[in-house]
MIDOKE-67591 format. One line per field, with one value per residue (C-alpha): x, y, z; residue in one letter; residue number from 1; chain. Coordinates in steps of 0.2 Angstrom, whole numbers, always signed. Layout:
N
x	[X:...]
y	[Y:...]
z	[Z:...]
r	[A:...]
k	[NUM:...]
c	[A:...]
end
This chain:
363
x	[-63:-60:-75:-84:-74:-78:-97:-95:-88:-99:-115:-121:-133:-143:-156:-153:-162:-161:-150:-158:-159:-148:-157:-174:-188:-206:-216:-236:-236:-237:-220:-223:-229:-229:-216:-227:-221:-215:-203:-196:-191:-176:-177:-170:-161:-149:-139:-118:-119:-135:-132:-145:-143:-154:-145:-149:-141:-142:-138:-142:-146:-129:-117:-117:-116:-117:-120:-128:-129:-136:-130:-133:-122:-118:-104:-104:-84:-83:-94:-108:-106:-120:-113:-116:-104:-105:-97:-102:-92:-94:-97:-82:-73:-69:-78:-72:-76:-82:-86:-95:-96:-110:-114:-127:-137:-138:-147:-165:-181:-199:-214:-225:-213:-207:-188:-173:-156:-140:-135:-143:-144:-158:-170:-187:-201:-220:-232:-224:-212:-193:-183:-163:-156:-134:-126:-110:-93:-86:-104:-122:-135:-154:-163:-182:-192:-208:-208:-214:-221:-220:-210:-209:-202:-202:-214:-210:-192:-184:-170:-168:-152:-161:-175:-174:-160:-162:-148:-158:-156:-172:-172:-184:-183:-190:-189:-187:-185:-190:-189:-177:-173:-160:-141:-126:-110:-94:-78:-86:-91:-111:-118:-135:-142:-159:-161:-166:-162:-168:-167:-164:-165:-159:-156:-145:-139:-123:-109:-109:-93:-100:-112:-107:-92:-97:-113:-118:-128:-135:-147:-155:-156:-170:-183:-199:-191:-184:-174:-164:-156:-144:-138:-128:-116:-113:-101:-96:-104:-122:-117:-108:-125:-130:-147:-156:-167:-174:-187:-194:-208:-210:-218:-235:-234:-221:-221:-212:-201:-193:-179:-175:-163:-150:-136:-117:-103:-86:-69:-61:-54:-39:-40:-24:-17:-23:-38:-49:-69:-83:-86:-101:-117:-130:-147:-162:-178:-196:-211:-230:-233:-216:-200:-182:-165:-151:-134:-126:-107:-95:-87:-76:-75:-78:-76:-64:-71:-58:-59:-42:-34:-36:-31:-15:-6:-15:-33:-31:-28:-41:-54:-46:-50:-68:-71:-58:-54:-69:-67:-82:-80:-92:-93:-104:-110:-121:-137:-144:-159:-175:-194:-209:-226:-240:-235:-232:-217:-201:-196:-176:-171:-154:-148:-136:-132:-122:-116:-107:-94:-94:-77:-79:-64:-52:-49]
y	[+207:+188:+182:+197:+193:+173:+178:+191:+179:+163:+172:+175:+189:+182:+170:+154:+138:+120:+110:+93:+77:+86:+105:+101:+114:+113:+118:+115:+134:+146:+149:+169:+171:+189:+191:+194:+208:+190:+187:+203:+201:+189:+171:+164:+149:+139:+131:+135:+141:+152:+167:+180:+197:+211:+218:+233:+239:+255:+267:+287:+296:+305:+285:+285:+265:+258:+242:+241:+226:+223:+206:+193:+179:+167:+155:+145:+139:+159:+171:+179:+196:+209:+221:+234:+235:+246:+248:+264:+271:+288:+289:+287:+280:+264:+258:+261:+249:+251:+238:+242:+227:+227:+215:+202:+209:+227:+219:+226:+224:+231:+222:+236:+248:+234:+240:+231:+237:+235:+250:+265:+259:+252:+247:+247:+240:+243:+244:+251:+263:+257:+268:+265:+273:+271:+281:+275:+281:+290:+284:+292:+287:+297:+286:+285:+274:+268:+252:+248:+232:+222:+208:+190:+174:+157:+146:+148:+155:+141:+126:+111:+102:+84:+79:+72:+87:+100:+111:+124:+143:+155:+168:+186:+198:+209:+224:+219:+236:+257:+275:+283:+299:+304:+308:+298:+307:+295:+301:+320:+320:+323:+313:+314:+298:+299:+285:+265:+252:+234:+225:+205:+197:+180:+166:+150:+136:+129:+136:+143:+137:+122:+122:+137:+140:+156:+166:+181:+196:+209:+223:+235:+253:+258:+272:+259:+242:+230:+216:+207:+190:+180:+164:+152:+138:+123:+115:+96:+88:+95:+94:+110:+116:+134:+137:+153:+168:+181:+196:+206:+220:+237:+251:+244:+228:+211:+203:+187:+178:+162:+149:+148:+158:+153:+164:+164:+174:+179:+182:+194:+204:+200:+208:+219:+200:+192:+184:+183:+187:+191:+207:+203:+192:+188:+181:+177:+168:+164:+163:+161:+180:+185:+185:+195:+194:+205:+207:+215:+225:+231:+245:+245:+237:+249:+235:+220:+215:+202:+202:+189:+205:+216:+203:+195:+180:+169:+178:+170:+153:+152:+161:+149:+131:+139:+150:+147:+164:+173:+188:+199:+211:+225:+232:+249:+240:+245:+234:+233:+222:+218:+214:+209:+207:+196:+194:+216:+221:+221:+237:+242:+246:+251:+259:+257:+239:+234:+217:+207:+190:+183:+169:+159:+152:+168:+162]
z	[+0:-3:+1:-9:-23:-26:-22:-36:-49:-44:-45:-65:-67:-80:-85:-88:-100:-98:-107:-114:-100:-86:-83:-77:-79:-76:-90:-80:-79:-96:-105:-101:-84:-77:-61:-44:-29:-20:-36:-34:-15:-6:-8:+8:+8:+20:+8:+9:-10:-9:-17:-25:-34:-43:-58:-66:-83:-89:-102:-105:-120:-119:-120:-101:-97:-78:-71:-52:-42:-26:-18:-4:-3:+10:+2:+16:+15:+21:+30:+19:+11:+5:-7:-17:-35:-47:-64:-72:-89:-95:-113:-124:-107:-101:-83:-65:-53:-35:-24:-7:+5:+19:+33:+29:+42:+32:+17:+20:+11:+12:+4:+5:-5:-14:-9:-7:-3:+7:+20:+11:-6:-11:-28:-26:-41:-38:-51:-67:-55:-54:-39:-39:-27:-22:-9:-4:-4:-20:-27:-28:-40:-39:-53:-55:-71:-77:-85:-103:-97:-82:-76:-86:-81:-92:-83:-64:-64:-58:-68:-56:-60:-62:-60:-41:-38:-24:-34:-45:-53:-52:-66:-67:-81:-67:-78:-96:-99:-93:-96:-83:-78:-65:-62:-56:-45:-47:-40:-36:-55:-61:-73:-84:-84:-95:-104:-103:-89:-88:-72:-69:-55:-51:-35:-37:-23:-37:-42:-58:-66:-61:-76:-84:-98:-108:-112:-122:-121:-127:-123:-136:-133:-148:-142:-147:-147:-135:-141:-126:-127:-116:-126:-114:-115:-104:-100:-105:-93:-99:-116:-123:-128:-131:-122:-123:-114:-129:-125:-142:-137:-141:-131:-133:-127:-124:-141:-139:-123:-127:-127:-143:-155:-169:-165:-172:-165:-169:-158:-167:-157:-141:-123:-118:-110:-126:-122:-136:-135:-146:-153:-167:-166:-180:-174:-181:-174:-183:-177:-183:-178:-177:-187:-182:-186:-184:-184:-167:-170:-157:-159:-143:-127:-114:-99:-95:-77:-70:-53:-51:-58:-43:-28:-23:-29:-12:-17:-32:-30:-19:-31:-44:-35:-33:-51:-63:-69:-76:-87:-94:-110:-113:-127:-135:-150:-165:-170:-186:-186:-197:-189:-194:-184:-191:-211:-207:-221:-212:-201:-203:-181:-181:-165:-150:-139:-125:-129:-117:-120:-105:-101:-87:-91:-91:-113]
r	[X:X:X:X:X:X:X:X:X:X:X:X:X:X:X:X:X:X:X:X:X:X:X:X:X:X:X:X:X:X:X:X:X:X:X:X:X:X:X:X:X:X:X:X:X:X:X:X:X:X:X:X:X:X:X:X:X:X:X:X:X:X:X:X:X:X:X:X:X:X:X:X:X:X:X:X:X:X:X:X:X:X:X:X:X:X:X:X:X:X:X:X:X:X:X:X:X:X:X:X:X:X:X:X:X:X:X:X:X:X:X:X:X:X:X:X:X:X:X:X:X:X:X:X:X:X:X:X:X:X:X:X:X:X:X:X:X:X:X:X:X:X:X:X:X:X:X:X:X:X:X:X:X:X:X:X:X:X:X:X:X:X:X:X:X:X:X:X:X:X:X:X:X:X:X:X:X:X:X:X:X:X:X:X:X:X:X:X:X:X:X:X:X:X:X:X:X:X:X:X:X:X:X:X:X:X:X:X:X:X:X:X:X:X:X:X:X:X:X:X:X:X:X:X:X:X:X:X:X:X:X:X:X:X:X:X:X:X:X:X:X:X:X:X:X:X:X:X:X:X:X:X:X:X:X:X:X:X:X:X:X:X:X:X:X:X:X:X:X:X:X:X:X:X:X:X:X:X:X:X:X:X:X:X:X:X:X:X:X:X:X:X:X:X:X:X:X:X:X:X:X:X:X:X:X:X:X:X:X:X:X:X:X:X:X:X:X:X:X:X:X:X:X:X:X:X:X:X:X:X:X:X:X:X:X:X:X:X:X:X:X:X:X:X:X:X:X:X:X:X:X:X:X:X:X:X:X:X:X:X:X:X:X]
k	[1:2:3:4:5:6:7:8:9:10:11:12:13:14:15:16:17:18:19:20:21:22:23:24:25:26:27:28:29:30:31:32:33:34:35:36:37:38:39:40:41:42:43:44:45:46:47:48:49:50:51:52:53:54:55:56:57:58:59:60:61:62:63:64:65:66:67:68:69:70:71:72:73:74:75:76:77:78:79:80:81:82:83:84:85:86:87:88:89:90:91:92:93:94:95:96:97:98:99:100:101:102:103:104:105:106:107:108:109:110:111:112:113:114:115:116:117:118:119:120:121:122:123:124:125:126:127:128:129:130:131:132:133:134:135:136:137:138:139:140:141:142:143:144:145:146:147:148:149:150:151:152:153:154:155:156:157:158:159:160:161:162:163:164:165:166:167:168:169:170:171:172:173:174:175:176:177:178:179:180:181:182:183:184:185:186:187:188:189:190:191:192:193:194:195:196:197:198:199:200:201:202:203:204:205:206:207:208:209:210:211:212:213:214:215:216:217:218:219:220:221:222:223:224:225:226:227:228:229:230:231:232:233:234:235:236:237:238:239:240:241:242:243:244:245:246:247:248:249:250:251:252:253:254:255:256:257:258:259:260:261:262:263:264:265:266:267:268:269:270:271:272:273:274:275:276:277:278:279:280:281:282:283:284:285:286:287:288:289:290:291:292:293:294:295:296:297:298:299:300:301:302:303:304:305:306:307:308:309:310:311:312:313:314:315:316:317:318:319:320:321:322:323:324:325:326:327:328:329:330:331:332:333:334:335:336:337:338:339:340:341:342:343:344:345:346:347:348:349:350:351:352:353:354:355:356:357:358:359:360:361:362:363]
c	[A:A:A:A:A:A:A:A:A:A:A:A:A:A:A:A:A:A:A:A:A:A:A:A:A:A:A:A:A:A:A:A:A:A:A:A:A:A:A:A:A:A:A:A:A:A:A:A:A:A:A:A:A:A:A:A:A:A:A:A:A:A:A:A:A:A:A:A:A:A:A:A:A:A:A:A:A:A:A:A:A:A:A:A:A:A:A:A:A:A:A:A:A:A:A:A:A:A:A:A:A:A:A:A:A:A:A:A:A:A:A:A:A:A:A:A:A:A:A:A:A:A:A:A:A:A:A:A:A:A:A:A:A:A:A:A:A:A:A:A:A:A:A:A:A:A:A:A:A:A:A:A:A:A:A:A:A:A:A:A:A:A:A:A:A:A:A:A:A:A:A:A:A:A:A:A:A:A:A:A:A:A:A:A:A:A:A:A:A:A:A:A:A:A:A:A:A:A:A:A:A:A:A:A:A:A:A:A:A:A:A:A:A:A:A:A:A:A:A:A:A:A:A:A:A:A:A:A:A:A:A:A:A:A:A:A:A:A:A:A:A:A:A:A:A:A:A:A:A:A:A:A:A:A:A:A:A:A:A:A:A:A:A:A:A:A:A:A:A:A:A:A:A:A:A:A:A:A:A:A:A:A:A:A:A:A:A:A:A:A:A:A:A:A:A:A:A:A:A:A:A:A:A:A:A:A:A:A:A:A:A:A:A:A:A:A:A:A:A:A:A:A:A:A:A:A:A:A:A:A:A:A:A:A:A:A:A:A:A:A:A:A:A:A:A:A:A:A:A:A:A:A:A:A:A:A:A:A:A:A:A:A:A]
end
């Protein structure tokens, strides 16, 4: 469980952008590159920090919410984990968690399929088809998508931390978002689960409290738009800057990936140990053939994922000197935002979100 844990809270499952004179990123390639079937598979790598993960979030048309993770770690200081975790809330519920540890030498992938997996949960991406599939204990997920569009990544993926540095994060909107259909069994009860899910994939060698203090999130559940951003801090030593990953398409096409965004946030609301997180976000960007902005409200937090909360006073001292003490809010939130395609009059989305305040510091 220790060693699971601190792979868990050191590995972000978002994209990352590069912070001025210390985040390094090659920009030779286009700024919107499609992801290839190699992007989608493992990334091996032999350092003691190299951990990678695919990411799937989800919501049904009924306010069923879940979160799936397939992980591979190997954290060098302990012995590597492959896991499988699971956060899944029923609508108008909070989340349960359920973590399933695996052996590295379960992890399991097939090129031809493109599937990966741990034990007899898997995920598999080829062509415009998405396949989750989870069978573990207390948990069964039979979940089939097609994609609106495929993959992106910004350039090649990849954030070197200096120029001359071997350290580096690898981002992939794998699956910036699909149509799913499917049903979920949690603790012997059946769920419905049609509806949306994107998909991230991401590989790092560093520590990521080591760069890391706070990000935001959010994921748009309209029937004909996507809007999906991650805004990220850093911490002091790259210079406290927010940096940013932001998808806008809608069914026909990807209209704009990019890593810029004015975004303001509030921390209105306190966590039952009174931490404080944010609950609403206002964004806007502008561009020559695009302009949005929009205001993102949460209407309750469904999720408080501290993993320091379910292990013993030794666990976490040792998660601490490692992680610090990160807590994650989600929240069901309500979006209310304004677009406009090539001088087009402004079109009104509102509809549903799942934002999420990350703390890497446990605030």
């Amino acid at each position: 469980m220790l060693r699971l844990a601190l792979a868990l809270v050191l590995i972000p499952s978002f994209a990352l952008a590069a912070a001025p004179e210390a985040l390094v990123v090659d920009r030779s390639t286009p700024a919107m590159s499609r992801t290839t079937a190699a992007d989608w598979m493992r990334h091996p790598h032999d350092d003691k920090y190299y951990t990678e993960n695919w990411t799937a979030c989800m919501r049904s048309k009924d306010g069923n919410v879940a979160f799936v993770q397939i992980l591979y770690s190997n954290i060098g200081v302990l012995s590597g984990s492959a896991a499988v975790h699971v956060a899944f809330t029923p609508a108008g519920s909070t989340a349960s968690h359920h973590v399933f540890e695996h052996s590295l030498s379960e992890y399991g992938q097939d090129e031809g399929s493109g599937r990966v997996g741990v034990g007899a949960s898997w995920m598999g991406l080829k062509g415009d088809s998405l396949t989750i599939r989870i069978k573990e204990k207390d948990v069964e997920m039979t979940l089939d998508a097609t994609t609106w569009y495929p993959g992106y990544k910004l350039h090649d993926g990849v954030i070197r931390f200096g120029k001359d540095s071997d350290k580096f994060v690898q981002t992939f909107f794998a699956v910036p978002r699909a149509t799913m259909t499917g049903t979920a069994v949690v603790s012997g009860k059946k769920y419905v689960m049609d509806g949306d899910v994107y998909v991230d994939h991401f590989v790092q060698n560093v520590i990521g409290t080591d760069y890391a203090t706070h990000w935001w999130t959010n994921r748009f559940f309209h029937p004909d738009y996507t809007v999906f951003f991650i805004v990220f801090r850093t911490t002091k030593d790259y210079g406290n800057k927010r940096v940013v990953r932001f998808f806008v398409g809608d069914r026909k096409s990807a209209l704009h990936f990019g890593d810029s965004l004015t975004l303001a946030t509030s921390a209105a609301w306190s966590d039952p140990k009174g931490h404080k997180h944010d609950s609403k976000y206002s964004f806007s960007w502008s561009g020559k053939k695009l302009q949005v902005k929009g205001e993102l409200s949460g209407k309750r937090m469904f999720d408080r994922d501290a993993i320091l909360d379910q292990m013993n006073a030794a666990q976490r001292q040792v998660v601490k000197i490692f992680a610090g003490n990160p807590v994650i809010y989600r929240i069901d939130g309500e979006a209310d935002i304004g677009l406009s395609i090539s001088g087009s009059p402004e079109v009104r989305l509102q509809g549903s979100a799942v934002m999420e305040s990350i703390v890497l510091g446990g605030e």
